[in-house]
C-alpha atoms as one frame of an Amber mdcrd trajectory, in Angstrom:
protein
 120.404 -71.570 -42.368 117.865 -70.670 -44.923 115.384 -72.907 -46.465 117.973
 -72.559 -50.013 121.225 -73.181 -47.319 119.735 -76.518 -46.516 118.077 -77.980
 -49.238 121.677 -77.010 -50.696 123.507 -78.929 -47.800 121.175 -81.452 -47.897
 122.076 -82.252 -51.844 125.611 -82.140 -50.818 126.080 -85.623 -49.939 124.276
 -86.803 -53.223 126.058 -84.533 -54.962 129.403 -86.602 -53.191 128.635 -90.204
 -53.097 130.395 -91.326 -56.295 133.151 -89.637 -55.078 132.997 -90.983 -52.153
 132.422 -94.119 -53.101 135.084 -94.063 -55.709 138.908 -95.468 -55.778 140.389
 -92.117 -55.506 139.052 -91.306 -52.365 138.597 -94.912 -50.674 142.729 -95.990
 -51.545 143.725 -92.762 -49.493 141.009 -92.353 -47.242 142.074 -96.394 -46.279
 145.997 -95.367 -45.962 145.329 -92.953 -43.437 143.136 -94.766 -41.697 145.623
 -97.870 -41.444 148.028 -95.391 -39.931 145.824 -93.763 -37.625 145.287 -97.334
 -36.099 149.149 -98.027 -35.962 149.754 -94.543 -33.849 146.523 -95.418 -31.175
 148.076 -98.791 -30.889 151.427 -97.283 -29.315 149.065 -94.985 -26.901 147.900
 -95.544 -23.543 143.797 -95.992 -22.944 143.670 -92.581 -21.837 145.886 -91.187
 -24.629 143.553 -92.792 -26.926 140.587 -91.138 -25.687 142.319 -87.573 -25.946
 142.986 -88.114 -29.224 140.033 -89.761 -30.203 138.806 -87.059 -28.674 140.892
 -84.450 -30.951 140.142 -86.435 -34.131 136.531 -85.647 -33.920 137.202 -82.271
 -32.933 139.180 -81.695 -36.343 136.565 -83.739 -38.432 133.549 -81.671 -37.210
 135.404 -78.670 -37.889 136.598 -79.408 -41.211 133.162 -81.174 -42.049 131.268
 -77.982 -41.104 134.165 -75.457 -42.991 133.349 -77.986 -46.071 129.738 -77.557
 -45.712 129.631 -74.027 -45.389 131.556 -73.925 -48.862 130.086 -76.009 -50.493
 126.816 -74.038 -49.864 128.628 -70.673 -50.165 129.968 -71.768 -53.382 127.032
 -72.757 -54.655 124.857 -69.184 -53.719 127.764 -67.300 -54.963 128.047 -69.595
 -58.485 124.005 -68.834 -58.638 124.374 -65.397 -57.890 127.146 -64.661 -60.441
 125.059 -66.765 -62.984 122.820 -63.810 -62.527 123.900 -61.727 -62.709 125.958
 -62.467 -65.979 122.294 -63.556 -66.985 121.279 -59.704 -66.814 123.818 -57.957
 -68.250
């Protein structure tokens, strides 16, 4: 990443933390959390490690796919402004 991509990354989770923080995403983030504890209760210890396993597989992937647009987003939105700028 460049020196922009990261200081843009970086801002990211500033940029997130009252949504983060905030009702809409705590109430569902908590639901699905509730339920992912009710489905590893009814595994077996090795089960749970598999898809422990697979959970943090999917999270890193969609964490870094968020990043990524969040940055992209943000070059292309300052790019476009621009250019617009210029015309």
């Amino acid at each position: 990443m460049t020196a922009l991509e990261n200081g843009i990354a970086d801002s990211m989770e500033e940029t997130m933390q009252p949504y983060i923080m905030s009702d809409e995403y705590q109430k569902p983030k908590a639901a699905i959390n509730k339920k992912m504890v009710e489905f590893r209760e009814g595994l077996s210890v090795a089960q749970q490690k598999d898809f422990n396993r697979l959970m943090d597989m999917m999270n890193d992937a969609h964490a870094e796919y968020a990043s990524k647009a969040f940055v992209f987003g943000t070059v292309n939105g300052i790019a476009l402004r621009e250019k617009i700028l210029k015309v």
